[in-house]
C-alpha positions as CSV (number, residue, x, y, z in Angstrom):
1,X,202.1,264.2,-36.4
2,X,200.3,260.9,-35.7
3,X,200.5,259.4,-32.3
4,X,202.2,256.6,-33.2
5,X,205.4,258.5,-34.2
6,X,205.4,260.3,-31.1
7,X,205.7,256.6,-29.8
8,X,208.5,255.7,-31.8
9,X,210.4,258.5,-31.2
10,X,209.9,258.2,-27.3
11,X,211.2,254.9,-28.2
12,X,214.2,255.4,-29.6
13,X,214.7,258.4,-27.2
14,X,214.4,256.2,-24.3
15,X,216.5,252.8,-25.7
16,X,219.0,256.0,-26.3
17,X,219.0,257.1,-22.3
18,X,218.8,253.8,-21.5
19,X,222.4,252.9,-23.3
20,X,224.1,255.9,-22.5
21,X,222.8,254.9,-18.6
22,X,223.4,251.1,-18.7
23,X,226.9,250.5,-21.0
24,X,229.4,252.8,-19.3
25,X,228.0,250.2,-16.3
26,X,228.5,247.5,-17.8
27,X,231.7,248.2,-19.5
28,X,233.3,249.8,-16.8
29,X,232.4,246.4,-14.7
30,X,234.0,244.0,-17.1
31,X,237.1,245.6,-18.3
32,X,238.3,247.5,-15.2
33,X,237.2,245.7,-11.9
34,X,239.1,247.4,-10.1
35,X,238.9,251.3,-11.5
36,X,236.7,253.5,-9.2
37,X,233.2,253.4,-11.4
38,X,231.4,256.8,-9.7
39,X,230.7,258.2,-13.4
40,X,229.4,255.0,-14.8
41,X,227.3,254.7,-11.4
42,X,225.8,258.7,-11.1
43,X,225.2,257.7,-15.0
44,X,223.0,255.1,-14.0
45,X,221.3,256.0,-11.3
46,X,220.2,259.6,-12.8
47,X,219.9,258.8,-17.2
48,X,218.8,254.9,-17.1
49,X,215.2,255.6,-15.6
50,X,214.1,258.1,-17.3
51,X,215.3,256.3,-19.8
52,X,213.3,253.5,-18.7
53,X,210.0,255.6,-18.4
54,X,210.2,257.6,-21.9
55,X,210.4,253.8,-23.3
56,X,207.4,253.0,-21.7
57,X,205.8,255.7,-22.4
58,X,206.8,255.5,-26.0
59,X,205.1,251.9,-26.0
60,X,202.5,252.9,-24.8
61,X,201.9,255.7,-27.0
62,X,202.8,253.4,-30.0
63,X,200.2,250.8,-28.8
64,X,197.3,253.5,-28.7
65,X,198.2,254.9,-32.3
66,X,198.2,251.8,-33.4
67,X,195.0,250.8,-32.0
68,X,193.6,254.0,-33.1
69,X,194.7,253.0,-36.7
């Protein structure tokens, strides 16, 4: 498998952690204020970077293969 579709599966791997991190947040803040949000924040704090970091990677990796190309 070519380097630059390990990229775009680190990619979609990491918008993936990122929205399962980042939308229970943001829904939880705009619908129910006032609900206690401890899931939505332990989801954040623990999925959303490595979320963060397997989409940069996968960029980076993409960038390379396609360099390489």
């Amino acid at each position: 498998m070519r380097l630059s579709r390990w990229g775009i599966a680190f990619i979609q791997l990491g918008a993936l952690l990122l929205a399962i991190g980042l939308v229970p947040m943001v829904v939880m803040a705009t619908l129910f204020p006032d609900a206690s949000a401890l899931v939505p924040v332990l989801l954040s704090l623990s999925v959303a970077p490595l979320g963060g970091v397997c989409l940069l990677a996968g960029i980076l990796m993409w960038g390379i293969g396609a360099i390489r190309r």
